[in-house]
C-alpha positions in Angstrom: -11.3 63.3 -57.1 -11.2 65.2 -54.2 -13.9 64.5 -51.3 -15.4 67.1 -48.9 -17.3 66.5 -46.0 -19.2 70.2 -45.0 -20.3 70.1 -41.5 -22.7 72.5 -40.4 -25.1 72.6 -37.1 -28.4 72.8 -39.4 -29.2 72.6 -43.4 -31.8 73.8 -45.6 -34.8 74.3 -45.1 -33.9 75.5 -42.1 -33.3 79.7 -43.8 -30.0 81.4 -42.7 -26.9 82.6 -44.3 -24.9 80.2 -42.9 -27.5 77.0 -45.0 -27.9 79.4 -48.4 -23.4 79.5 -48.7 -24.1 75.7 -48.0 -25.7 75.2 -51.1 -24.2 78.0 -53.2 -20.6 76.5 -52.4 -21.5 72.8 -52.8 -22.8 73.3 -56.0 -20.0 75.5 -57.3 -17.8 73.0 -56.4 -19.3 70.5 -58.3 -19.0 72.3 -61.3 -15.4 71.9 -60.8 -15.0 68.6 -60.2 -15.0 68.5 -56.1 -17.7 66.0 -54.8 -19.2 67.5 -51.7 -21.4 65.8 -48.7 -23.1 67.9 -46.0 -23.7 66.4 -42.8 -25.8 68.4 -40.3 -27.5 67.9 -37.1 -30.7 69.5 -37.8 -32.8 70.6 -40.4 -36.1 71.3 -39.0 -35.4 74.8 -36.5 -31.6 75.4 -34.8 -31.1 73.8 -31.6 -33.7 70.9 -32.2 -31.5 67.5 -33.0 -33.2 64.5 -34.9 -33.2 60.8 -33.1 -32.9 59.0 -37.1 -30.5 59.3 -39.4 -31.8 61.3 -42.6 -30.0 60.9 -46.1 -31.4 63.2 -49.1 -30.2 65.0 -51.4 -30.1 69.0 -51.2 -29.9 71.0 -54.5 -27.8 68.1 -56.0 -25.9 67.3 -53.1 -25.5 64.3 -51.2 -26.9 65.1 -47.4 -26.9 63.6 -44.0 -28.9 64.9 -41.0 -27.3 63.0 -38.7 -29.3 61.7 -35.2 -28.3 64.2 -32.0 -29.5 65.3 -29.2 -30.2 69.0 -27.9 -28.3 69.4 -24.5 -31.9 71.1 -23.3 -32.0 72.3 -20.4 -28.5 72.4 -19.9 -28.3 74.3 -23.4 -27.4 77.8 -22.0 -24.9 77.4 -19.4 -23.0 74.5 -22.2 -23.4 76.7 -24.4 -21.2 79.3 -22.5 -18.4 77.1 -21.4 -17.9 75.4 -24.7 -20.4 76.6 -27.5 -21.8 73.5 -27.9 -25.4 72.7 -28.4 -25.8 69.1 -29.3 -24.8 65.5 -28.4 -24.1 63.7 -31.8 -25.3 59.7 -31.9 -23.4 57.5 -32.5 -20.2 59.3 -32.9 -17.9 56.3 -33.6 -19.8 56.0 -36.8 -19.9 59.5 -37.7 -15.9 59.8 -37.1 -15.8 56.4 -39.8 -17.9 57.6 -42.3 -15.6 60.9 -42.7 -12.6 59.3 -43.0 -13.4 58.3 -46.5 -13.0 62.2 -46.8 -10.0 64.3 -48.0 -11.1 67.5 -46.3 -13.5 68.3 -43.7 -14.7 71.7 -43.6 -16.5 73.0 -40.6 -19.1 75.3 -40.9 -20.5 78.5 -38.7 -18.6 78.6 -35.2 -21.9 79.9 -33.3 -21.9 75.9 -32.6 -19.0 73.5 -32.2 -20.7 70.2 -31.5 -19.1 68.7 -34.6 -16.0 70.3 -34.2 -15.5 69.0 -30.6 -16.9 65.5 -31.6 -14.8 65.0 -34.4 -11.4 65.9 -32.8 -9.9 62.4 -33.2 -10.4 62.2 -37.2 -7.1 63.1 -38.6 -8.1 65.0 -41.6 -7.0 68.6 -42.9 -9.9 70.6 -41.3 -11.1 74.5 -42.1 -13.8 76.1 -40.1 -15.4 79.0 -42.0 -17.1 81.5 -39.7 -20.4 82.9 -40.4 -21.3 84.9 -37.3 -17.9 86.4 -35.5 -19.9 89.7 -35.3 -22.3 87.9 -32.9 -20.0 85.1 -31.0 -16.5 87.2 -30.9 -17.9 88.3 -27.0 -18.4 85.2 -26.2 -15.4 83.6 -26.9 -14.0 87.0 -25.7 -14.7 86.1 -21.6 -14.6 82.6 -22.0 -11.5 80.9 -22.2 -12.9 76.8 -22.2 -14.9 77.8 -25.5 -12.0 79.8 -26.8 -9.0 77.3 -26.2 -11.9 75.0 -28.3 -12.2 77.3 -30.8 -8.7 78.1 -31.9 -7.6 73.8 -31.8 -10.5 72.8 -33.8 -9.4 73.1 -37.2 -6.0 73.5 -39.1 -7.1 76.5 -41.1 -9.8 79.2 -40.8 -11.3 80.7 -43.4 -13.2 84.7 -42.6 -15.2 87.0 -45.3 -13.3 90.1 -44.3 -10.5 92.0 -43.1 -12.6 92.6 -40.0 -13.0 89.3 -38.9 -9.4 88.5 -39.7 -8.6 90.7 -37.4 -10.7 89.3 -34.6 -9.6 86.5 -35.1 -6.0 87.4 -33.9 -7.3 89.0 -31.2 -8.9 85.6 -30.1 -5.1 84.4 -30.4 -5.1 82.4 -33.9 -2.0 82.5 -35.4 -2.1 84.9 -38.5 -0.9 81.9 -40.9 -3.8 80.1 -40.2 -6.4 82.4 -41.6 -7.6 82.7 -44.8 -9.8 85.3 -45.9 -12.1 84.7 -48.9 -15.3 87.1 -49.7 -18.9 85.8 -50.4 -19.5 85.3 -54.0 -22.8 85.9 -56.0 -24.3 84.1 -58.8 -24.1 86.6 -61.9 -26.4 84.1 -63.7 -28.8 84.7 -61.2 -28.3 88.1 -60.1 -28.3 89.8 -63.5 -27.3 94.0 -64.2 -30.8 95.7 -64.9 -31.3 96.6 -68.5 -30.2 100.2 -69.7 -33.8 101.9 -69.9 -34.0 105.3 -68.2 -34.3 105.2 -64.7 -36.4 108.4 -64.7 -39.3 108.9 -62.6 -40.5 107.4 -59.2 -37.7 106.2 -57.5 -38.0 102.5 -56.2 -35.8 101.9 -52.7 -35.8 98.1 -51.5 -34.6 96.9 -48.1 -34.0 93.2 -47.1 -33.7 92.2 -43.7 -35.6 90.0 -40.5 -37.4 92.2 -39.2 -36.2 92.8 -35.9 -34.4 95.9 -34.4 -31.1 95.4 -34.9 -31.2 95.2 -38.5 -32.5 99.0 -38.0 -36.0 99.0 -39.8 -37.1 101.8 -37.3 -34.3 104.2 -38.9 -35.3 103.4 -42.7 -39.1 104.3 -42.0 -37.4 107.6 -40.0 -35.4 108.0 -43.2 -38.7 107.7 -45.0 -40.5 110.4 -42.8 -37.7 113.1 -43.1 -37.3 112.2 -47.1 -41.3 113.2 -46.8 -41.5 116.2 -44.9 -38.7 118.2 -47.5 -40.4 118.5 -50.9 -37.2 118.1 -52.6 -36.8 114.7 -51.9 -38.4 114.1 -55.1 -40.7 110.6 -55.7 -40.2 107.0 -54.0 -41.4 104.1 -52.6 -40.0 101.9 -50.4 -40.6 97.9 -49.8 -39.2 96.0 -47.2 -38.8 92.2 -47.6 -37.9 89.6 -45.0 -39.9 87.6 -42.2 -40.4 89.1 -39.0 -38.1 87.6 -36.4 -40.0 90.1 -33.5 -43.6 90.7 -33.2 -43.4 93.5 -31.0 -40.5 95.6 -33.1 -42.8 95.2 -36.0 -45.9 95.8 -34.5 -43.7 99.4 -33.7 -42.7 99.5 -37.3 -46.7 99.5 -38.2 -47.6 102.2 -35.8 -45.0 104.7 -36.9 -45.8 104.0 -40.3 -49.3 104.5 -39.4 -49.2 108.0 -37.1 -46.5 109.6 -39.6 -48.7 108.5 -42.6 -45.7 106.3 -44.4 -48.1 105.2 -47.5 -44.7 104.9 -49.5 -43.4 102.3 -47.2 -44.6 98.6 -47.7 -43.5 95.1 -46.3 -43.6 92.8 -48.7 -43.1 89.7 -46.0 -41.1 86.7 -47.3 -40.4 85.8 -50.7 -40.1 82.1 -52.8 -36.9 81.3 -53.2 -35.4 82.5 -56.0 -37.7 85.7 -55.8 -34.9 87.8 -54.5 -33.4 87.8 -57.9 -36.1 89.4 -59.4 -37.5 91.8 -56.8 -33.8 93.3 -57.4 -34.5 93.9 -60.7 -37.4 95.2 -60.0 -35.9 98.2 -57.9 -34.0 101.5 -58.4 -31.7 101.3 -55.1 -30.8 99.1 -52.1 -30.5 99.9 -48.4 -28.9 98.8 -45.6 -29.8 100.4 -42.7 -28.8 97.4 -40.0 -27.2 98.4 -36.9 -24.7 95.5 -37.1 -23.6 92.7 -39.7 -21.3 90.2 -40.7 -20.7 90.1 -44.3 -23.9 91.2 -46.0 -24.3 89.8 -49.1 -27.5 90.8 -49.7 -25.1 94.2 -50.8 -23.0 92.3 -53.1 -26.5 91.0 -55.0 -27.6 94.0 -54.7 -24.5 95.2 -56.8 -25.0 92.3 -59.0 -28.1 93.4 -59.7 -26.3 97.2 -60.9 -28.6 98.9 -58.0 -26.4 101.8 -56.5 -26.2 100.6 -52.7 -26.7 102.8 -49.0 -25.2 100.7 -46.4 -24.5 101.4 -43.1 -20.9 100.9 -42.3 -20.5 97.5 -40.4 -19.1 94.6 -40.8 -17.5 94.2 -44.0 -19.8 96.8 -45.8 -16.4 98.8 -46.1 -14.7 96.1 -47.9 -18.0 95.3 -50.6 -18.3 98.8 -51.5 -16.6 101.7 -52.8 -17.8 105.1 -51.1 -19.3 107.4 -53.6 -18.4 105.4 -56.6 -21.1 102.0 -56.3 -23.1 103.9 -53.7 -22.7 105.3 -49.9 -21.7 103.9 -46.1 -23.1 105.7 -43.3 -23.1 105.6 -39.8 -25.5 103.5 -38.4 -28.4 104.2 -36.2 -28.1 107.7 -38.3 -31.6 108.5 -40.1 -31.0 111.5 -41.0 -28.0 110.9 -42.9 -29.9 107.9 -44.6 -32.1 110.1 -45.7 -29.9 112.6 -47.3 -28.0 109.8 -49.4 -31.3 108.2 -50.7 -32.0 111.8 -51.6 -29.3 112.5 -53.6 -30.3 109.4 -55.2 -33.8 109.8 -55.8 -33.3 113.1 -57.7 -30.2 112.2 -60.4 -31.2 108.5 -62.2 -27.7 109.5 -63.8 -25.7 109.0 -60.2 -28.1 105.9 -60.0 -27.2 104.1 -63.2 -23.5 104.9 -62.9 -23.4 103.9 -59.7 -24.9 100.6 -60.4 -22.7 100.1 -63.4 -20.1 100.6 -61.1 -21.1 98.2 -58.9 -22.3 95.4 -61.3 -18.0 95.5 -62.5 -16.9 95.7 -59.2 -18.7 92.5 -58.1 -17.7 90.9 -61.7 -14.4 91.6 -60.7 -13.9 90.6 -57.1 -17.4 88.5 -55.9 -18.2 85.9 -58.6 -18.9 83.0 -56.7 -16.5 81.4 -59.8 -13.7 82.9 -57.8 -14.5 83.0 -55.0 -14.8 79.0 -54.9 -11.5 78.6 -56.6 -9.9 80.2 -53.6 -11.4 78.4 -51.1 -10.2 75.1 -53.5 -6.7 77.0 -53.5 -6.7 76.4 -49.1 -8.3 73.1 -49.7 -4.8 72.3 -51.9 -2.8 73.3 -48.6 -4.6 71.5 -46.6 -5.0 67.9 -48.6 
């Protein structure tokens, strides 16, 4: 059987994108036959190491939290040189225990403690990045952390032709890379039943709420939608915990002054709530400013909602303009606003739309095959 160690700077319950694939991927592996461990350095908040050794399980999966250090107050200028935020304890042990691996597959490269550490162990190794959007400058200006980057694994694995392609400008050699989408759960994310969609039109957004995920421009959406009779009816909930007081303090005053009563935040949901607020909607938006690979879309389309993203990231590459739903600019309310309008009036466009988008994701996004191409680079690299 083959043995996978996933190494990651932080696990659940710490909530990211980077600790949800953790989980998602784990346990789709185990359905076909791959045993999986995950071995972090945190699981309380990111950047804030453990001193014991923690073994649990997580969803069904074996865990370590392994004991490390924060570099503190050395944290930002380390952090520039070589992207590196911990110390791990008693390395010698930690390079031991994963030689009883076949694979070790590195995870999110907005940290490389592990990858650094763990140079000596003579494995096949893939590093999957989560965040390229947010650390491409970085490694950009600094060569130390980029020179680290590019020799720590033997493959690298990116959601979308994007990243692929800032990947070779970072100087990875284009056989090395690996491009494999998110997947979604179509057991959890269900299509919406076939009822009429008639009537009050229900828009749901889910995002931190901080500004560049562009909040401001959905309730400006929301103002111009009102002030043009047209529009036709809707509501619009916002889900997600708020990552900056002051932006949504903001949020709460322009909703206030331009009398936004459609609007509502909803705050954070349980997990596994996502599933069903989805289901409970009539389209999605995206309005963020920038992204990596939302997959909040691809549930979305799951969920056979038509979808209004802003183009970033690797929006382009989830959805089909005009046929599952629309890509905009971003930081562009007013074309926002005329998209969810066109929507709001025709629940025809709506429900083909999300038909569309339910096969499309069917088709290309089941986390079934999505896994079995990430075991397809684990073949190469065993």
């Amino acid at each position: 059987m083959l043995r996978v160690a996933h190494l990651s700077p932080s696990i659940r319950p710490v909530l990211g994108g980077t600790e949800s694939y953790l989980v998602i991927l784990s346990s789709s592996l185990r359905k076909l036959g791959i045993s999986s461990e995950l071995v972090a350095l945190c699981d309380t908040r990111k950047w804030k190491g453990t001193r014991h050794l923690k073994d649990r399980r997580l969803n069904g999966t074996h865990a370590l939290v392994w004991p490390s250090y924060p570099i503190g107050v050395l944290h930002r200028a380390t952090q520039v040189a070589v992207m590196a935020n911990y110390i791990p304890a008693y390395v010698s042990d930690l390079r031991r225990h994963l030689r009883a691996f076949d694979i070790l597959h590195f995870h999110d490269e907005i940290d490389l403690s592990l990858p650094i550490s763990l140079r000596g162990v003579k494995k096949g190794k893939l590093l999957t990045f989560h965040t390229l959007c947010e650390t491409l400058p970085l490694y950009q200006v600094n060569p130390i952390a980029r020179k680290m980057l590019t020799t720590s694994a033997t493959m690298f694995h990116v959601f979308s032709n994007r990243d692929k392609n800032s990947l070779l400008e970072l100087g990875v050699e284009p056989e090395k890379i690996r491009i494999v989408p998110h997947g979604v759960d179509l057991h959890e994310f269900r299509a919406r039943n076939t009822q009429s969609q008639e009537g009050r039109a229900r828009i749901a957004a889910i995002s931190r709420i901080e500004r560049r995920k562009g909040v401001m421009d959905l309730l400006a959406a929301a103002r111009i939608l009102k002030m043009h009779s047209a529009a036709g009816s809707f509501d619009i909930r916002i889900v997600g915990p708020v990552a900056d007081e002051r932006y949504y303090h903001e949020l709460l005053e322009y909703k206030r002054r331009m009398h936004l009563d459609e609007v509502t935040f909803v705050g954070t949901l349980p997990v596994g709530g996502i599933a069903s607020f989805l289901q409970q909607s009539s389209i999605f938006v995206l309005p963020s400013w920038r992204e990596c690979f939302p997959v909040v879309n691809l549930e979305a389309m799951a969920s056979s909602l038509p979808v209004v993203s802003t183009n970033v990231g690797g929006a382009q590459e989830e959805i089909a303009d005009n046929e599952t739903g629309f890509l905009i600019p971003p930081n562009d309310p007013k074309s926002l606003a005329e998209k969810l309008s066109v929507l709001i009036n025709d629940h025809r466009l709506r429900k083909r739309m999300g038909r569309n988008g339910r096969k499309r994701v069917e088709s290309l996004f089941s986390i079934e095959r999505t896994t079995r191409m990430i075991v397809d680079i684990y073949a190469e690299l065993a």
